[in-house]
N, C-alpha and C positions, 0 to 999 in steps of 0.2 A: 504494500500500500504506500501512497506516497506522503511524504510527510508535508501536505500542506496546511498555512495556519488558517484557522476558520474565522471572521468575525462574527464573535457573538453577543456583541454589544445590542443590547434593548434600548432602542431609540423612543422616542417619542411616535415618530414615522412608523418606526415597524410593529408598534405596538397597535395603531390605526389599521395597519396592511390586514395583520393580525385579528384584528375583531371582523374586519369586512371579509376577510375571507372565512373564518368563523360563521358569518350570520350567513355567508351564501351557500355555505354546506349544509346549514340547518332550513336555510328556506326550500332547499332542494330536498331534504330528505320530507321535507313535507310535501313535494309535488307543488311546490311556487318557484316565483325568479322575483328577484331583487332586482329593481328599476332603478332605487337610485339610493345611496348612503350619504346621511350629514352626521358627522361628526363634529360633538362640539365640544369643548372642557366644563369638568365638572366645576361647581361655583362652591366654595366655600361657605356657609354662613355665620356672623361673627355673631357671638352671642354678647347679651348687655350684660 
């Protein structure tokens, strides 16, 4: 085997790639297709 180095840094990006490719395995195993994906960041809420 060849000894090459893998990048396995968990980006921001890949973490997105990640869930979109996730939700389109799961909409397919239900017999759908996924039209379109918005990803947004979760919001913190500050408490008083």
């Amino acid at each position: 085997m060849d000894n090459k180095e893998f990048d396995m840094e968990v980006t921001p990006e890949r973490v997105d790639y990640m869930k979109r490719q996730l939700l389109r395995l799961y909409a397919d195993q239900l017999g759908m297709e996924v039209v379109s994906v918005t990803v947004t960041p979760k919001v913190k809420e500050e408490t008083a």
